[in-house]
N, CA, C and O of each residue as an XYZ file, in Angstrom:
680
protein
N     -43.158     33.740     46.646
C     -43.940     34.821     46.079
C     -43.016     35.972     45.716
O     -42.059     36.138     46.472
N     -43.171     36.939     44.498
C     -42.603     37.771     43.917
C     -42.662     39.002     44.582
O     -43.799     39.449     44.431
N     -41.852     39.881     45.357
C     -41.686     40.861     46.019
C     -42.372     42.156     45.173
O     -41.893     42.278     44.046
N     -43.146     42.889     45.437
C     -43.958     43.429     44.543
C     -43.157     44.703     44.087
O     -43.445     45.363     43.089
N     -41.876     45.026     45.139
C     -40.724     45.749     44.661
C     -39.893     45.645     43.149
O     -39.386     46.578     42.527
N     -39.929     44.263     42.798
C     -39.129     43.368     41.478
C     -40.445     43.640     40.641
O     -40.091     43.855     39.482
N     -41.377     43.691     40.724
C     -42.353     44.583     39.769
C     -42.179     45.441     39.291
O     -41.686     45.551     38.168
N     -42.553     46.349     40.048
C     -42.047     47.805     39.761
C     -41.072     48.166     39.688
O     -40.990     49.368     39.941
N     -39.892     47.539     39.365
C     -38.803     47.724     38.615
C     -38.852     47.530     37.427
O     -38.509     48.497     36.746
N     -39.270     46.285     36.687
C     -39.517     45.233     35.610
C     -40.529     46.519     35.217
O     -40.132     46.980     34.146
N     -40.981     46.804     35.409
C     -42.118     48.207     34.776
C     -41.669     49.429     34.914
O     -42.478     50.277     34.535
N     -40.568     49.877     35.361
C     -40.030     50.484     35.168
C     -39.044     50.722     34.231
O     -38.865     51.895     33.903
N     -38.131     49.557     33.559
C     -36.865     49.181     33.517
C     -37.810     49.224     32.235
O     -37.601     50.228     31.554
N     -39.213     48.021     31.536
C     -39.144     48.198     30.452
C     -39.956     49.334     29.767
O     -40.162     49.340     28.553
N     -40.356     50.193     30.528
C     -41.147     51.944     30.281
C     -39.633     52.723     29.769
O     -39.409     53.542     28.878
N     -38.894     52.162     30.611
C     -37.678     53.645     30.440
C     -36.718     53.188     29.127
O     -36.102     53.975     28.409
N     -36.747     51.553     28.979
C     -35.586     50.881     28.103
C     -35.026     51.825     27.023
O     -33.838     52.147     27.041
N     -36.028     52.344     25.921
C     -36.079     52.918     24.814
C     -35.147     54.300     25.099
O     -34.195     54.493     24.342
N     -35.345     55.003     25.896
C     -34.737     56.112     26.532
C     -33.648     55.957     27.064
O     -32.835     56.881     27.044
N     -33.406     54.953     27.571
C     -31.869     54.231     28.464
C     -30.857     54.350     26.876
O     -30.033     55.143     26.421
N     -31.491     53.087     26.438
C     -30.942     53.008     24.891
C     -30.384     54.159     24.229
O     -29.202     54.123     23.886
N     -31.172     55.289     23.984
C     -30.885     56.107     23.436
C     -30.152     57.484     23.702
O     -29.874     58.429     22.963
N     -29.948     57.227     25.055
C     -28.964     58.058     25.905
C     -27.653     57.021     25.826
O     -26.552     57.552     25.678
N     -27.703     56.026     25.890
C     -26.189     55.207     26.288
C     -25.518     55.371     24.454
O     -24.337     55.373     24.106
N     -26.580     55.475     23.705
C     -25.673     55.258     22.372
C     -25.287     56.992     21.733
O     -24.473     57.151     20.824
N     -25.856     57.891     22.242
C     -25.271     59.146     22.162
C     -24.281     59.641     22.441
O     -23.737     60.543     21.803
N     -23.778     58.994     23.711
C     -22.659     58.577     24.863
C     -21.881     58.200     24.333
O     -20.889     58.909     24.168
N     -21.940     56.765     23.744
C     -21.028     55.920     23.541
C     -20.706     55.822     22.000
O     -19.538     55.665     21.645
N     -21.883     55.924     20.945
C     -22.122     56.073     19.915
C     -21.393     54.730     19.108
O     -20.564     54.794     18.200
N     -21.824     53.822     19.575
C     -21.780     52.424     19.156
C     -22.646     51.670     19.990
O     -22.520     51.661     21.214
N     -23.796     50.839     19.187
C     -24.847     49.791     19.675
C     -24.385     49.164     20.862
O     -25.074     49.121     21.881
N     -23.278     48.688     20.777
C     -22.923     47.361     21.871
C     -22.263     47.683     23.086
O     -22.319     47.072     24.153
N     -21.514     48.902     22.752
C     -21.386     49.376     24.111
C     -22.259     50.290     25.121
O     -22.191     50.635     26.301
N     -23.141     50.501     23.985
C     -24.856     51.206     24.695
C     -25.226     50.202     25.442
O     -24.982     50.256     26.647
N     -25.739     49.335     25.013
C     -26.173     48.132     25.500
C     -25.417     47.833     26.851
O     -26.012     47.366     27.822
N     -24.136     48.115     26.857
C     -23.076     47.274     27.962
C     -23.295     48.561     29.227
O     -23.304     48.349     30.439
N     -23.420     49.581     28.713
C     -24.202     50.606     29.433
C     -25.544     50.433     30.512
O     -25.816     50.288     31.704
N     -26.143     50.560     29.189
C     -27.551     50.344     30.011
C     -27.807     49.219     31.328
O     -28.235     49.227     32.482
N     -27.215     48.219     30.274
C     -27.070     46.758     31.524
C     -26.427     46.949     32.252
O     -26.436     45.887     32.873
N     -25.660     47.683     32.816
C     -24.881     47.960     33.618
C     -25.674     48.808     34.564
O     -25.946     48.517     35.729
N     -26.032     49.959     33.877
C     -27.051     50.737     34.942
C     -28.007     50.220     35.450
O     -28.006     50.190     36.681
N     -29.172     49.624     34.719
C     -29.873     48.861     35.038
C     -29.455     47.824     36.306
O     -30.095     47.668     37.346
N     -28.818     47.490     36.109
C     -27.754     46.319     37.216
C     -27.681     47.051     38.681
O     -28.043     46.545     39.743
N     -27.158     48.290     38.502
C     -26.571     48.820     39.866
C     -28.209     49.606     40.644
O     -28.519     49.836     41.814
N     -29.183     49.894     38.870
C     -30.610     50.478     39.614
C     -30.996     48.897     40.712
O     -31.023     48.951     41.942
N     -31.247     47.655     39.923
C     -31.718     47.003     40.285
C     -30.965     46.859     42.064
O     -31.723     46.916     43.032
N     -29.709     46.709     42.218
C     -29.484     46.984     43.657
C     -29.792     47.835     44.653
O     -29.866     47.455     45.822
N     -30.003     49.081     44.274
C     -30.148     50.282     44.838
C     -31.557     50.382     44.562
O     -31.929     51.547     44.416
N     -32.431     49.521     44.449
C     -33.963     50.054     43.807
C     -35.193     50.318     44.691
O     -36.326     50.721     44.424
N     -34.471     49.884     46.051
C     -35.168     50.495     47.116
C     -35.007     51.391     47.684
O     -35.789     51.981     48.428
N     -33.565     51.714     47.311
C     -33.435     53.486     47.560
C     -34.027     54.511     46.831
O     -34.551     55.535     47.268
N     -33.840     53.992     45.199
C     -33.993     55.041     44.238
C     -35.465     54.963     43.734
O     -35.786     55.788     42.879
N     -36.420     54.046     44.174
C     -37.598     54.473     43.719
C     -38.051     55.841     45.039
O     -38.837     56.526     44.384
N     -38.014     56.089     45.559
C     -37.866     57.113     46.676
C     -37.420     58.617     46.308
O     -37.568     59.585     47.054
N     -36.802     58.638     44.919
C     -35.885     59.581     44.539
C     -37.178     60.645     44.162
O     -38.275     60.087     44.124
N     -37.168     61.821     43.937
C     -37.647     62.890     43.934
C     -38.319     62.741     42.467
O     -39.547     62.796     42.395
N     -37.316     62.497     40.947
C     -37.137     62.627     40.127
C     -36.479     61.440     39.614
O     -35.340     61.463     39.147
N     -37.360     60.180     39.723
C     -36.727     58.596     39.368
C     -35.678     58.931     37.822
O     -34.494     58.624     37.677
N     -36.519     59.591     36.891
C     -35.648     59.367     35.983
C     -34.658     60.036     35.384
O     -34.033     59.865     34.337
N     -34.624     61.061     36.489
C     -32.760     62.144     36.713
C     -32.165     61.354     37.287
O     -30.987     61.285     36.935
N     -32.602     60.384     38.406
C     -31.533     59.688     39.370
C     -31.149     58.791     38.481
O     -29.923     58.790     38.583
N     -31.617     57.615     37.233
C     -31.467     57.077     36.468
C     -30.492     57.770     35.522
O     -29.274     57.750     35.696
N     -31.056     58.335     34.590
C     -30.317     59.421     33.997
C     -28.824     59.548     34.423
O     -28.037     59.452     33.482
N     -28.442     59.686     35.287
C     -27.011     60.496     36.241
C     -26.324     58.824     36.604
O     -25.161     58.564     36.911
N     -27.369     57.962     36.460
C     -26.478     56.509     37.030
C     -25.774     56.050     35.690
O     -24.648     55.563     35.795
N     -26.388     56.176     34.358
C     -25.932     56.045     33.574
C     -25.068     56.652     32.616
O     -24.584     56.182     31.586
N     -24.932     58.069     33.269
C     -23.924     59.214     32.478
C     -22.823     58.604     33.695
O     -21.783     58.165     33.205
N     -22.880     58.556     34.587
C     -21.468     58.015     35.467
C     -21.012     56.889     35.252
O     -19.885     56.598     35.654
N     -21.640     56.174     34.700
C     -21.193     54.507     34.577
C     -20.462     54.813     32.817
O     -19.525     54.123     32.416
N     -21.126     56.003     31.898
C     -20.296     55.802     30.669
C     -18.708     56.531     31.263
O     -17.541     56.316     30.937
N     -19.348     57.472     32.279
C     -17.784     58.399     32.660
C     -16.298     57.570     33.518
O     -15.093     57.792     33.408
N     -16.992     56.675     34.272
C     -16.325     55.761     34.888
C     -16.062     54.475     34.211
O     -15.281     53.688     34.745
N     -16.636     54.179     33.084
C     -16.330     52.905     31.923
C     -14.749     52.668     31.789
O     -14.304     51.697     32.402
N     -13.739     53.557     30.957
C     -12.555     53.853     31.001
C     -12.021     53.397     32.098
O     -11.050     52.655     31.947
N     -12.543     53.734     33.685
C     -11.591     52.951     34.607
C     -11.966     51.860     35.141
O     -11.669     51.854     36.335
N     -12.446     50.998     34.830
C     -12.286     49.719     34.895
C     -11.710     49.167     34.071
O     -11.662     49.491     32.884
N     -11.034     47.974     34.745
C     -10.269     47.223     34.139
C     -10.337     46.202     32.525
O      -9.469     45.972     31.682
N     -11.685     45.815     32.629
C     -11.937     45.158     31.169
C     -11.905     46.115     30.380
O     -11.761     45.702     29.229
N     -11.999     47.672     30.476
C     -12.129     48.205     29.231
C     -10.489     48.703     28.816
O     -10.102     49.718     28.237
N      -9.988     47.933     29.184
C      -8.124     47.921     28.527
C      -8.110     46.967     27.799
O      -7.730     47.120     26.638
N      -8.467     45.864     28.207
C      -8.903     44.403     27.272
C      -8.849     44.772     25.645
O      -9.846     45.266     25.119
N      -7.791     44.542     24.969
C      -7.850     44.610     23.077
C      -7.955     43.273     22.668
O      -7.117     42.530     23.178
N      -8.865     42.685     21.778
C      -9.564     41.692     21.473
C      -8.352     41.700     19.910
O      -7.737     40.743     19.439
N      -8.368     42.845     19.544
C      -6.979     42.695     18.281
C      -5.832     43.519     18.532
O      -5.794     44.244     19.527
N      -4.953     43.465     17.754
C      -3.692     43.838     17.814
C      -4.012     45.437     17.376
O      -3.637     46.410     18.031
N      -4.611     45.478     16.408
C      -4.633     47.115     15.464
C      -6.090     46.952     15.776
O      -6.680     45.886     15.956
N      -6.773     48.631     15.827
C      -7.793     48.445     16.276
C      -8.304     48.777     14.154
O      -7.759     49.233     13.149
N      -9.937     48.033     14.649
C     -10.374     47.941     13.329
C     -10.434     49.345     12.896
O     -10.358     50.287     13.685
N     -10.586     49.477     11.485
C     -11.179     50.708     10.564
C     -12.499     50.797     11.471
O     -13.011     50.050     12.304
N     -12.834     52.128     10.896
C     -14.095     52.734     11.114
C     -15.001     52.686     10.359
O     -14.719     53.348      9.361
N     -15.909     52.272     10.299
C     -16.984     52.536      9.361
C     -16.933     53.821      8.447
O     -16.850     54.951      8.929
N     -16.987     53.580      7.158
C     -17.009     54.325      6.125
C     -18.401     55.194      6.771
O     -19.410     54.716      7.291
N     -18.025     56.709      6.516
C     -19.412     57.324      6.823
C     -19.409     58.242      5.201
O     -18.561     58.843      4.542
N     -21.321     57.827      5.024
C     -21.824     58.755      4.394
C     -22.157     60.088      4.235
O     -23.023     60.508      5.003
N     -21.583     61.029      3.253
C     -21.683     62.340      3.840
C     -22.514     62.741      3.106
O     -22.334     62.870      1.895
N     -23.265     62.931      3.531
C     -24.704     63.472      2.378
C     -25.103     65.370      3.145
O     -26.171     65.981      3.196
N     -24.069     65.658      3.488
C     -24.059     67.239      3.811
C     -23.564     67.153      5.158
O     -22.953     66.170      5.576
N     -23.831     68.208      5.862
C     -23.128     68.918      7.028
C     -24.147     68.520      8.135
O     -23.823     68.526      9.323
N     -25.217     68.222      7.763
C     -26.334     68.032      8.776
C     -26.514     66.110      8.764
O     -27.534     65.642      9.269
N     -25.905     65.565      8.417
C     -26.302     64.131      8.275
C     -25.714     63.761      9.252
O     -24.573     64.085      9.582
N     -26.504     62.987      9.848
C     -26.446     62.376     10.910
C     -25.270     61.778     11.681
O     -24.868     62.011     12.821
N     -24.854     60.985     10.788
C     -23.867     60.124     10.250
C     -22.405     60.846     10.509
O     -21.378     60.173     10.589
N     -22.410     61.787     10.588
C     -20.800     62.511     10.479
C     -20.971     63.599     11.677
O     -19.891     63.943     12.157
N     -22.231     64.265     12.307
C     -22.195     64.461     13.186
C     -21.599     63.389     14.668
O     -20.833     63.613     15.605
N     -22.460     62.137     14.218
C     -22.264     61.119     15.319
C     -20.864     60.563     15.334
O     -20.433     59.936     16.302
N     -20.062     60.836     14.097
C     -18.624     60.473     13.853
C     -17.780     61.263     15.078
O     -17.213     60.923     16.116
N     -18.008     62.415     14.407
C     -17.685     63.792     15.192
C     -17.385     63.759     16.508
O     -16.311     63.874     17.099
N     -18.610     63.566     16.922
C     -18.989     63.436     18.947
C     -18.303     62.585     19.325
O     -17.468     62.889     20.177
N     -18.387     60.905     18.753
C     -16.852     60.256     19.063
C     -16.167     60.398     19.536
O     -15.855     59.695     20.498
N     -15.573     61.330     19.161
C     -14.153     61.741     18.775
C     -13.767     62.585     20.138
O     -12.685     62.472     20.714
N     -15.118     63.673     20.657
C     -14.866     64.569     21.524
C     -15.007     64.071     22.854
O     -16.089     63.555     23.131
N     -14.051     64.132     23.799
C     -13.772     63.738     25.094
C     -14.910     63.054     26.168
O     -16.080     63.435     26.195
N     -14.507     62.254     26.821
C     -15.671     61.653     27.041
C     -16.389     63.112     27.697
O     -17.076     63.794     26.937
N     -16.200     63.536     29.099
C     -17.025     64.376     29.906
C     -17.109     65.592     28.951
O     -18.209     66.008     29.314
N     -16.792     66.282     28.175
C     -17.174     66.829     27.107
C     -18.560     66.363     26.568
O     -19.633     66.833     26.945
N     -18.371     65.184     25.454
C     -19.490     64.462     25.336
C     -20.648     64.474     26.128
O     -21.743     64.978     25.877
N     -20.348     63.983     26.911
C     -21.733     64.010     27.588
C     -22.602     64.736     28.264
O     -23.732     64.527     28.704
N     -21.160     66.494     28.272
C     -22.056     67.423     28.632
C     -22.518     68.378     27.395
O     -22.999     69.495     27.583
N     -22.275     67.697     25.863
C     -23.354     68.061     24.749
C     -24.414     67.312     24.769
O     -25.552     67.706     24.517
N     -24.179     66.493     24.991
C     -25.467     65.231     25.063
C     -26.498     65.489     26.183
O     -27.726     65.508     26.106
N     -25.770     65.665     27.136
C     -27.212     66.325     28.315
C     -28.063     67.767     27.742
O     -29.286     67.808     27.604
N     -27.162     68.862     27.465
C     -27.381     70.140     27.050
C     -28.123     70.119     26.161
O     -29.287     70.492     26.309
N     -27.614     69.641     24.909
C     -28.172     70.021     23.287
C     -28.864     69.222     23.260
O     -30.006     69.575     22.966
N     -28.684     67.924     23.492
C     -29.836     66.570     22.649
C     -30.284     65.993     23.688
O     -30.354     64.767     23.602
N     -30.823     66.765     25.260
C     -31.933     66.645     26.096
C     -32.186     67.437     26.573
O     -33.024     67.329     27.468
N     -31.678     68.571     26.295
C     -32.058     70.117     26.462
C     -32.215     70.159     28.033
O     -33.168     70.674     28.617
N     -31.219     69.587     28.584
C     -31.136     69.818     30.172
C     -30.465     71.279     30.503
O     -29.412     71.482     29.899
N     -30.805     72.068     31.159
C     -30.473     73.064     31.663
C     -29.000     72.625     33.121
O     -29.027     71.748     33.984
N     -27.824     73.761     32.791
C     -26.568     73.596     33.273
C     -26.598     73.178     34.596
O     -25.760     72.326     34.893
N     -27.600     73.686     35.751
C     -27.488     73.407     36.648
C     -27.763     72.177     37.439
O     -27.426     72.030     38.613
N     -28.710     70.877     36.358
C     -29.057     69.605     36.351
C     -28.090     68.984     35.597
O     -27.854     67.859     36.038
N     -27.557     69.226     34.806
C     -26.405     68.856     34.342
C     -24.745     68.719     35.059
O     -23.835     67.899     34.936
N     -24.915     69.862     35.769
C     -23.937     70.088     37.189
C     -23.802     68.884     38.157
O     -22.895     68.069     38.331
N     -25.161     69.076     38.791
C     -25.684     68.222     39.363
C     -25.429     66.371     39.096
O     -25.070     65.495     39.883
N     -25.747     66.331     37.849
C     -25.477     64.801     37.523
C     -23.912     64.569     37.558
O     -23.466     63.675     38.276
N     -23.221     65.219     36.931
C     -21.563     65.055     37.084
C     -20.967     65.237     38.547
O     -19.848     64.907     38.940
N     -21.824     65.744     39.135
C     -21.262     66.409     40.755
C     -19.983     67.545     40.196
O     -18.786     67.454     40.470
N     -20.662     68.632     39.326
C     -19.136     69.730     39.061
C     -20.165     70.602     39.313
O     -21.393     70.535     39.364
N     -19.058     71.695     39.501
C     -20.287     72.853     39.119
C     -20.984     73.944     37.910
O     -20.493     73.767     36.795
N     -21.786     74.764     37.966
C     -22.410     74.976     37.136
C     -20.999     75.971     35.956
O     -21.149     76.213     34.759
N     -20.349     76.167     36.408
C     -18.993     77.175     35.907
C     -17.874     75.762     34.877
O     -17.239     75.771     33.823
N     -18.109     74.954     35.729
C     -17.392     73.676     34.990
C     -18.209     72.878     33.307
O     -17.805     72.367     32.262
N     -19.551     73.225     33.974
C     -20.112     72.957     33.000
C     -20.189     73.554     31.747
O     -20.262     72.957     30.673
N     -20.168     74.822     31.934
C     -20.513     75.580     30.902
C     -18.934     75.913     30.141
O     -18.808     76.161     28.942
N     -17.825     75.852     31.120
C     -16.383     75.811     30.464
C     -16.254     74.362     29.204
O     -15.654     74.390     28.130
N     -17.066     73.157     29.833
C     -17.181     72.145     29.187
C     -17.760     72.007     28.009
O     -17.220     71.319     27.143
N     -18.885     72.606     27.804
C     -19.918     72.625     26.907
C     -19.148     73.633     25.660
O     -19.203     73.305     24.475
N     -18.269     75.187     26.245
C     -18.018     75.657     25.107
C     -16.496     75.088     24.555
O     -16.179     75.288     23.383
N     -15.538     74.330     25.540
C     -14.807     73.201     25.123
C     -15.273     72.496     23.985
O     -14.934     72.611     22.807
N     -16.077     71.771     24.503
C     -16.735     70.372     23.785
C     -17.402     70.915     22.059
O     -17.220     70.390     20.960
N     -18.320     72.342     22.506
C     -18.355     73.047     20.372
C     -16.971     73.110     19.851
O     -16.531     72.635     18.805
N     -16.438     73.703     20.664
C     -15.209     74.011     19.981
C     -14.427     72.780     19.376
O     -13.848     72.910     18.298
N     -14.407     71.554     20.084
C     -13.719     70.411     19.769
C     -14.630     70.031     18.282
O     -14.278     69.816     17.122
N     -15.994     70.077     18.997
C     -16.980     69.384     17.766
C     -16.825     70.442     16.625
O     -16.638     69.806     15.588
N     -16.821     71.916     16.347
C     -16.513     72.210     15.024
C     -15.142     71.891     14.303
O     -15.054     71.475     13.147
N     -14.212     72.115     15.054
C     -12.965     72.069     14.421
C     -13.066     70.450     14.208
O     -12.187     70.228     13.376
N     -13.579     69.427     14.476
C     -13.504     68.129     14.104
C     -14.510     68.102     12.782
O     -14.287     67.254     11.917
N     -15.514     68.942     12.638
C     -16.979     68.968     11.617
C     -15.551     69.632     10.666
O     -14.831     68.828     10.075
N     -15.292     70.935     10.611
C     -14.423     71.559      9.349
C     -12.957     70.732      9.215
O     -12.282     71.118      8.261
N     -12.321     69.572     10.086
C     -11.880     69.146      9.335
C     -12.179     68.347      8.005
O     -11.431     68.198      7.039
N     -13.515     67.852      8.205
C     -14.298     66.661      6.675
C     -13.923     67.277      5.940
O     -13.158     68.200      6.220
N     -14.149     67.122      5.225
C     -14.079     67.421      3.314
C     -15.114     67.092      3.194
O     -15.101     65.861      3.196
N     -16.855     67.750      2.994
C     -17.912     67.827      2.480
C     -17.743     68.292      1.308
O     -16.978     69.148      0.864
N     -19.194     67.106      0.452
C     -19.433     67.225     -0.442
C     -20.694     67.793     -0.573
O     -21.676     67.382      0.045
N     -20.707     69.009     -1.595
C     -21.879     69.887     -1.832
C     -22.474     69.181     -2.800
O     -21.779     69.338     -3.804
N     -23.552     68.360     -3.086
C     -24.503     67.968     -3.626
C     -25.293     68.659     -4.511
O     -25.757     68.089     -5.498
N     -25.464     69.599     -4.322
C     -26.676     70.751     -5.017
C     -26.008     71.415     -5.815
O     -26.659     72.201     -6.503
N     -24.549     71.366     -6.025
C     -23.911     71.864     -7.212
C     -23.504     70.939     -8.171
O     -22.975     71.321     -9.215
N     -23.742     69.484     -7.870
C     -23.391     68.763     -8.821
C     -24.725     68.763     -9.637
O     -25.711     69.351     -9.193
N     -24.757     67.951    -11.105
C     -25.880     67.957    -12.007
C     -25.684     66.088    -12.379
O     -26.456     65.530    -13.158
């Protein structure tokens, strides 16, 4: 018989998926290593899932398992693993202005991982510094040194492009 614990995970796991998803690829900002993310978190919830349904705030404790698993990715060992010699080109990005999507998400890339992810908590989940603190285990002074780091990285990476103004062409 099915432990009614492995339920309520499985209903958990596929309520939150969409949200997992879309935090791991903000992070990571490529599909497949979102994915290698999530499954991963998912993996370590599913061990710990009798601790963490208990948690105050299931889906901060979630949340924080999966911003540590993109922060700790780098030190494990498979992610040295080069599958080629030269790493591939990048996807050609479309620049259809300053606000497209597309060259923002280039951008963030680019900017350090724990940087990253303390724009990604801040701006595009509008978490407030001291839950954000909290998930990294830094403090609230680290964070906010991070966050105006991390604009600073992300404009000077936005004004290097060469945008094209559209509305002046005919």
């Amino acid at each position: 018989m099915r432990d009614p614990s492995d339920q309520e995970y499985v209903e958990y796991v596929t309520a939150r998926m969409p949200a997992l998803r879309r935090l791991a690829y903000l992070l990571a900002g490529d599909e497949h290593r979102a994915d290698d993310l999530v499954q991963q978190a998912i993996t370590t919830l599913y061990l710990k899932w009798r601790q963490a349904r208990r948690a105050d705030h299931l889906d901060a404790y979630v949340r924080t398992m999966l911003v540590r698993t993109f922060l700790n990715e780098r030190r494990l060992a498979w992610s040295r693993v080069r599958l080629f010699r030269d790493t591939p080109d990048p996807a050609p990005v479309e620049e259809d202005g300053i606000e497209d999507r597309h060259v923002v998400r280039a951008a963030l890339a680019e900017v350090p991982r724990r940087q990253r992810a303390v724009l990604v908590l801040r701006f595009l989940y509008d978490l407030p510094v001291d839950e954000v603190a909290e998930m990294l285990s830094c403090t609230s002074g680290t964070v906010k040194s991070q966050t105006s780091r991390g604009l600073a990285t992300l404009r000077r990476l936005l004004e290097q492009r060469e945008f094209v103004d559209y509305s002046t062409m005919s």
